[in-house]
N, C-alpha and C positions, 0 to 999 in steps of 0.2 A: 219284360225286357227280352230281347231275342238275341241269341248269340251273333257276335262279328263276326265269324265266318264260319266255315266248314269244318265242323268237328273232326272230320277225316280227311283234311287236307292233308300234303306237306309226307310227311316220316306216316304214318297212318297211311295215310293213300300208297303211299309205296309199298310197305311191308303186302298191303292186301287184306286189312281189317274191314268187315261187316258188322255194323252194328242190328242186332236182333230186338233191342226194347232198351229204351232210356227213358227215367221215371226220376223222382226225387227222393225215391226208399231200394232201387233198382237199375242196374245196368248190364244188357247181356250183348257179350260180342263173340266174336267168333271168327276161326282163322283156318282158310284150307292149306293146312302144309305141305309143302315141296321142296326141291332141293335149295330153294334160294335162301328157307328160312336153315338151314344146315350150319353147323360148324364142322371145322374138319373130319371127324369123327363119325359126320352123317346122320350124327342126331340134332333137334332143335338147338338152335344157337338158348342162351340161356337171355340173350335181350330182348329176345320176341316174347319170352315171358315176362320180362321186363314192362315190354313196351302196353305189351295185355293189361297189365295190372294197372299200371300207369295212366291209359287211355279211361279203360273202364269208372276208375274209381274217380275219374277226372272230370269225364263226362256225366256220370250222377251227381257227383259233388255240383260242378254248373248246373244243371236242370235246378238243383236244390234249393243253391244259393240265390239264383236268378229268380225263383220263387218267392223268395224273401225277400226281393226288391235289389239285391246287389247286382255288379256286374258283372259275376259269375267267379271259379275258384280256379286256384292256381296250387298244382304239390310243392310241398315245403322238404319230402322227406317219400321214399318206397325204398321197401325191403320184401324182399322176396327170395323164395327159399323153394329151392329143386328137387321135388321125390323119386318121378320116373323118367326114363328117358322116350323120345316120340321119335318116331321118323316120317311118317306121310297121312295123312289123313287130315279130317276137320277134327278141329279142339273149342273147346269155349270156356270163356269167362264171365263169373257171375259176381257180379258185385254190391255189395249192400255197407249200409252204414253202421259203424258200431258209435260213432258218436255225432250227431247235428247239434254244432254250436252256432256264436252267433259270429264270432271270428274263425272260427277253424270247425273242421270237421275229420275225423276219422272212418275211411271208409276198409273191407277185407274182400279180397277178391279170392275167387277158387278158379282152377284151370283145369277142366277133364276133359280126355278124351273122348269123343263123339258117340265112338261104335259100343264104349263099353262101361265108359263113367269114370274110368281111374283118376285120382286123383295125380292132375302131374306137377302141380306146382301152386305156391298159395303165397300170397302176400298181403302187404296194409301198405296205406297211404294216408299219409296227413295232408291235407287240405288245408290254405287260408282263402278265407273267401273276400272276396276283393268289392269292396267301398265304391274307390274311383278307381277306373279301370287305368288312368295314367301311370298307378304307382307303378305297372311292371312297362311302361314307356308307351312310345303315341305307336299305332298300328302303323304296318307298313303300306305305303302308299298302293294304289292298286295299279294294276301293270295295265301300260295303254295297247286296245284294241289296235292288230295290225291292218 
C-alpha cells in the first residue's frame, strides 16, 4: 500500500524537514536551523521539536503499519521533553519503536545536535494504526491545475 501523499507536505515542508532513512524499525530526519525556527529568546522554538518527534515517529509508524497491510498510522498522544537549548546549525531525529502492535504502536525519538551529538530533546509517541483510512475523514480533494 503506498502512502496518500507526501510525507512532507503541508507544516513539514514549511518548517524545512529532510528525511534521512524511513524503514519500519527506523526513521531519521533532520533540520537546518535558522532564525525562522527561533522563539523570542533566539533559541529553537520548543515545537520544532515537537514537530521532529511527531513527523519522525509518525513516518515509521506508517512505513510499519502499511507493511502489515493497513492504511498507515495516525499519533494518538506525543510528549516531549527539552534538555539543551540550540541556536543554528543541523539537528536530527532518530526514531525507533518501543512497541509494534496490531492496533497501536509506541514509537522514542532522540534529537542531537549534528556537530557534536548533544542530546537536545527526547520524546515518545503513541501511534493508532489505521484499518480504513475513512475513520480520520475522506482526503482533501486535489487542487486543479492552473
Amino acid at each position: 500500500m503506498e502512502t496518500p501523499t507526501n510525507p512532507l507536505s503541508g507544516f513539514d515542508h514549511l518548517v524545512g524537514v529532510d528525511i534521512e532513512e524511513a524503514r519500519p524499525d527506523r526513521c531519521v530526519l533532520s533540520l537546518e536551523i535558522d532564525d525562522r525556527h527561533h522563539q523570542p529568546y533566539g533559541i529553537v522554538h520548543g515545537g520544532i521539536y515537537c514537530t521532529l518527534v511527531e513527523t519522525a515517529a509518525s513516518i515509521g509508524g506508517a512505513v510499519y503499519a502499511m507493511q502489515q497491510g493497513n492504511a498507515g498510522a495516525v499519533g494518538v498522544s506525543n510528549t516531549t521533553d527539552f534538555f539543551r537549548s540550540h541556536r543554528a546549525g543541523k539537528i536530527r531525529a532518530v526514531a525507533t519503536p518501543v512497541h509494534l502492535g496490531r492496533s497501536q504502536q509506541v514509537w522514542v525519538v532522540e534529537i542531537t545536535r549534528d556537530n557534536d551529538g548533544a542530546l537536545l530533546a527526547r520524546g515518545q509517541v503513541r501511534l493508532h494504526n489505521l484499518t480504513d483510512p475513512k475513520t480520520i475523514g475522506e482526503p482533501p480533494a486535489p487542487e486543479p491545475i492552473p
